[in-house]
C-alpha positions as CSV (number, residue, x, y, z in Angstrom):
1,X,56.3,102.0,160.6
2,X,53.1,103.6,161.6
3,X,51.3,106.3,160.2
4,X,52.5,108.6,163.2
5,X,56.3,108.1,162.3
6,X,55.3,108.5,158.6
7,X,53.9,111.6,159.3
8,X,56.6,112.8,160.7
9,X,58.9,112.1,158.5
10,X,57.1,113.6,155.6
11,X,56.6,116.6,157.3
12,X,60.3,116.7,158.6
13,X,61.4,116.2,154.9
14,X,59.3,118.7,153.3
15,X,60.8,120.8,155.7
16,X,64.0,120.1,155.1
17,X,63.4,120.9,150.9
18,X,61.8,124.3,151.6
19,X,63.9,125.6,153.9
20,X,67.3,124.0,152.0
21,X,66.4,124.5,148.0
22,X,64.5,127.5,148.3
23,X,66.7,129.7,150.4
24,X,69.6,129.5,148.2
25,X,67.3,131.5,145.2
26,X,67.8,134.9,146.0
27,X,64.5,135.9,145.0
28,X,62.7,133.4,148.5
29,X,62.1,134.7,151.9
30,X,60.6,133.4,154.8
31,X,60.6,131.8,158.2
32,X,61.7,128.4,159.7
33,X,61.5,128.0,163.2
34,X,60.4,126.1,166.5
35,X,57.0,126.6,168.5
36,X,56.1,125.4,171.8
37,X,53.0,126.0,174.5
38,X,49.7,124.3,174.7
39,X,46.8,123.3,172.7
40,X,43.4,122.8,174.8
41,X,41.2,120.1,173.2
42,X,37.4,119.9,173.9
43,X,36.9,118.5,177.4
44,X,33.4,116.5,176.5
45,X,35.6,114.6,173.8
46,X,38.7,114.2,175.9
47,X,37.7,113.9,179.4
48,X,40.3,114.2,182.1
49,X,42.5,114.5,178.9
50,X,41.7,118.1,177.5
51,X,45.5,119.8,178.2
52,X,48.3,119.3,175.9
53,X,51.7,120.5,175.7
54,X,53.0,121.0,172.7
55,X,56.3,121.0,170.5
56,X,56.8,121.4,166.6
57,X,58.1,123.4,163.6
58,X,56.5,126.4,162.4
59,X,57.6,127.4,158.4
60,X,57.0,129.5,155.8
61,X,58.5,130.7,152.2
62,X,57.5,133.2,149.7
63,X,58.8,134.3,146.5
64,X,59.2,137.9,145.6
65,X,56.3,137.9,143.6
66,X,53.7,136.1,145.8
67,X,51.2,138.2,147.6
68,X,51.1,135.1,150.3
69,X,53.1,132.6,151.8
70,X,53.2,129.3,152.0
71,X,53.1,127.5,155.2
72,X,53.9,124.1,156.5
73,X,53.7,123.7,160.3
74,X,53.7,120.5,163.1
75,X,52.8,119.8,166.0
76,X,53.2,117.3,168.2
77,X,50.8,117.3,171.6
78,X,50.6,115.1,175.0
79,X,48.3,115.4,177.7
80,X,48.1,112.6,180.8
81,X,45.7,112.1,183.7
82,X,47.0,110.3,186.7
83,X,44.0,108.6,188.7
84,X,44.7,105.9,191.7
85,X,48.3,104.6,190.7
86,X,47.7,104.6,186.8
87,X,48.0,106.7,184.0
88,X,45.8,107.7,181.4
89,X,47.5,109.3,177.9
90,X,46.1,111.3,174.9
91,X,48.5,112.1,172.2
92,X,48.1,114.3,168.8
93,X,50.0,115.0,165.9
94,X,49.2,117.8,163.4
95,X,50.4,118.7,159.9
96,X,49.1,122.1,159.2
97,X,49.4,122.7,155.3
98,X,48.5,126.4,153.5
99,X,48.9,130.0,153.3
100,X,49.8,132.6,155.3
101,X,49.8,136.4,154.9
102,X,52.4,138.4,156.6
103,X,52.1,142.4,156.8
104,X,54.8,143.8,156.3
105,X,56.1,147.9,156.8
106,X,53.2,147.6,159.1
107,X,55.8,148.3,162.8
108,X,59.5,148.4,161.6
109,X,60.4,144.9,163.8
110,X,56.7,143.6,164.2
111,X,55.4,141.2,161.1
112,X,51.9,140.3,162.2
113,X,50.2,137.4,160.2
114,X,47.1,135.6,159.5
115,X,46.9,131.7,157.7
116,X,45.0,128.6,157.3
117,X,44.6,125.8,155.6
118,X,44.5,122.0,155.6
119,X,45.1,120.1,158.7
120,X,46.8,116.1,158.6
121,X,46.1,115.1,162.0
122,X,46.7,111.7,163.8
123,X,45.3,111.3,167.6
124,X,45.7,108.5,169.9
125,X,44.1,107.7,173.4
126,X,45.5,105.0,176.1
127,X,43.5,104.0,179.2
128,X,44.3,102.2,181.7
129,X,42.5,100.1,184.1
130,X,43.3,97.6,187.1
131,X,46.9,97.4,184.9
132,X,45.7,96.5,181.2
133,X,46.2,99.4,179.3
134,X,44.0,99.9,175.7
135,X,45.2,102.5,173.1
136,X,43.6,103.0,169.7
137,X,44.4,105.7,167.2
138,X,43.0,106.9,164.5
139,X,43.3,109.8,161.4
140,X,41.5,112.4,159.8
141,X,41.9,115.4,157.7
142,X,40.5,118.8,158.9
143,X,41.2,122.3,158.9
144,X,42.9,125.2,160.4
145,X,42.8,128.7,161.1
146,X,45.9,130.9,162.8
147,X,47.0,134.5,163.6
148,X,50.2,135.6,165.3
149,X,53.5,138.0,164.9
150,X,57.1,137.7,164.1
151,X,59.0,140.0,166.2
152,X,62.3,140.8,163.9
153,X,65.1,140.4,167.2
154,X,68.0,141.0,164.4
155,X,68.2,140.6,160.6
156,X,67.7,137.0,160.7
157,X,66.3,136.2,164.0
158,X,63.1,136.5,165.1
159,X,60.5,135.8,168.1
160,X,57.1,135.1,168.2
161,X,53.3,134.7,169.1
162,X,51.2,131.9,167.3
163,X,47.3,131.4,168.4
164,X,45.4,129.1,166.2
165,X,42.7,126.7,166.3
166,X,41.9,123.4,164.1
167,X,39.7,121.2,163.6
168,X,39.5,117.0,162.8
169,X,37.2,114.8,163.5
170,X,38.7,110.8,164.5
171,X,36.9,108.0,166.3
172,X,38.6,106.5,169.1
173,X,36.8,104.1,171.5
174,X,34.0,103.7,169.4
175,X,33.0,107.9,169.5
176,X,33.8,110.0,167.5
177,X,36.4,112.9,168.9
178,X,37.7,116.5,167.4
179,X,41.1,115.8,167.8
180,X,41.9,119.6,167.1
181,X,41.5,122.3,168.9
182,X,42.8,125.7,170.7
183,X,46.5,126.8,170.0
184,X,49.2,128.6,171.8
185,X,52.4,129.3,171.2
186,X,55.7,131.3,171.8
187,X,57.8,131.1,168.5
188,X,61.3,131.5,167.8
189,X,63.7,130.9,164.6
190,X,65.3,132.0,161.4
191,X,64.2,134.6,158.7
192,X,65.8,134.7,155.4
């Protein structure tokens, strides 16, 4: 199993005890939802490779007495570059871990927020050349910083607008790469 998959999974689960435990207490509210859109990655570190579309989970909980949420989000991102018959890929994965603050009574259906936090990120690159392909991949911890809005669509359903940016710094290829970078996404899920 490698330590993409087990990323994945730990993220999936501790999803999956938030959202399943906590919600039950009457006393819990939050979020749990899906994001999608892009994240754009700093050209000089992924050349040709800078462009990624992005899926994950975006999740938060807070009890009654919390001035601030917590949040757990993830991200999965591809990018790939197509030169002379072959195919270049960059891939990321991001665990964002930490604390958001949602305003509420602010609009009576908008619930703009700010967060950040810690940042588990994996990244991998594959070149290919004359048919060989190479991939490395590589870890790091980092950090992360978001604003966005839920838009309240019905008392448990909601839309959204997440911008964010984070930061990590792997080596891949023998240099040394941010493998965060600028987030955008259109949001959509559950409130409770």
């Amino acid at each position: 199993m490698t330590l993409n998959s087990n990323l994945k999974t730990a993220a999936t689960t501790m999803l999956l005890l938030m959202t399943t435990s906590l919600a039950q207490a009457y006393e819990w509210s939050g979020h749990v939802g899906v994001l999608a859109g892009v994240k754009i990655l700093d050209d000089s570190d992924w050349p040709d490779l800078d462009k990624h579309y992005s899926l994950g989970f975006i999740t938060d909980v807070k009890e009654s007495s919390w001035p601030i949420s917590m949040a757990l989000d993830l991200m999965d991102t591809g990018g790939k570059h197509d030169h002379n018959g072959m195919e270049d890929l960059g891939h990321t994965t991001e665990i964002h871990l930490g604390v958001r603050k949602i305003f509420l009574n602010q609009h009576e259906k908008m619930q703009p927020y700010i967060g950040g936090g810690v940042a588990f990120m994996y990244a991998e690159q594959e070149y290919e050349m004359v048919s060989i392909k190479t991939k490395e991949d590589d870890s790091a911890v980092g950090g992360w910083f978001g604003v966005g809005t839920y838009y309240t669509v019905s008392p448990g359903f909601v839309l959204g607008l997440d911008a964010r940016y984070s930061h990590g710094e792997v080596t891949l290829f023998g240099q040394d790469r941010d493998a965060g970078g600028f987030h955008i996404y259109v949001t959509g899920g559950l409130q409770f």
